[in-house]
C-alpha positions in Angstrom: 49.5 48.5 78.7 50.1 52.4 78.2 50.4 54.4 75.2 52.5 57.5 77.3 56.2 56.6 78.2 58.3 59.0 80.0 61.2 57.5 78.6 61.8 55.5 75.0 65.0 52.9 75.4 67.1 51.8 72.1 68.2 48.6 72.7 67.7 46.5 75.3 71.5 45.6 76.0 73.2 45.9 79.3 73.3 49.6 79.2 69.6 49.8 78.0 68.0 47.5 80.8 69.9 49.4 83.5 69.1 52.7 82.8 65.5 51.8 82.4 65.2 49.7 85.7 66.2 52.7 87.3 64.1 54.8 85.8 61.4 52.4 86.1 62.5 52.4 90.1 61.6 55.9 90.1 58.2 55.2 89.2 59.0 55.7 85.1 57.1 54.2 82.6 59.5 52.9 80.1 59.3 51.5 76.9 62.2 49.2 74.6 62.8 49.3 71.7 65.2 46.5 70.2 66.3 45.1 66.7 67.9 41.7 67.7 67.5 39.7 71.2 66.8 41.2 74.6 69.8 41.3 76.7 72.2 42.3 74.3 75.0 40.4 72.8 77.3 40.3 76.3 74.2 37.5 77.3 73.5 36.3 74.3 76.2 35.7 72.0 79.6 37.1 74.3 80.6 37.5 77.8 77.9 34.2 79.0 78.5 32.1 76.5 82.2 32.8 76.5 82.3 32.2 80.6 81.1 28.6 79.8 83.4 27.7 77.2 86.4 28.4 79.6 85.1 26.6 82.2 84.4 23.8 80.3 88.1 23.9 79.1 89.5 24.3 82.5 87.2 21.5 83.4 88.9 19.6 80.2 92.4 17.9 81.4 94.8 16.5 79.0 94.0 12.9 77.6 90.3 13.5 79.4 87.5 12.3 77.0 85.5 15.0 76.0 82.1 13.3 77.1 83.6 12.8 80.7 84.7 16.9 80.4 80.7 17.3 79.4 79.4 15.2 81.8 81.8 16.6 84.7 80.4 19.8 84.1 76.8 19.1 83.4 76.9 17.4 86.9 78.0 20.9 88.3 75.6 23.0 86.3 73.1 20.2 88.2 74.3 20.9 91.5 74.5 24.3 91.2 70.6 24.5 90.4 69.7 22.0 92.9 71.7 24.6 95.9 70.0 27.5 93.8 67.0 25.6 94.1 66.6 24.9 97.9 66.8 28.7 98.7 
């Protein structure tokens, strides 16, 4: 841990993290400061969360049960790590 920082970031959103891994590419040392959650509310509470609500709705077909729209795409989430996975 240091006590000098080239650079101080506020907020540790999408903006924030990029500028300061490039800086910290550059052989920075860079320091965060951040009120709420690390990543910003695009990850946290917007864009992400909002990408799987659509796809669970275009997942969701009409008269489909909602457990078998769930399941359906819990079994794809499971895939999807099990490719990432063997890598």
């Amino acid at each position: 841990m240091t006590d000098h920082f080239h650079t101080i970031v506020i907020g540790a959103g999408s903006g924030g993290m990029t500028v300061a891994v490039g800086l910290s590419n550059l052989g920075k040392q860079v320091a965060f400061i951040e009120g709420h959650h690390v990543g910003g509310d695009c990850t946290n509470v917007g864009c992400v969360p909002s990408k799987t609500l659509i796809h669970l709705a275009k997942t969701f077909k009409p008269g489909m049960n909602p457990d078998d729209a769930l399941r359906e795409v819990t079994r794809k989430r499971d895939a999807l790590r099990e490719k990432k996975q063997k890598k």
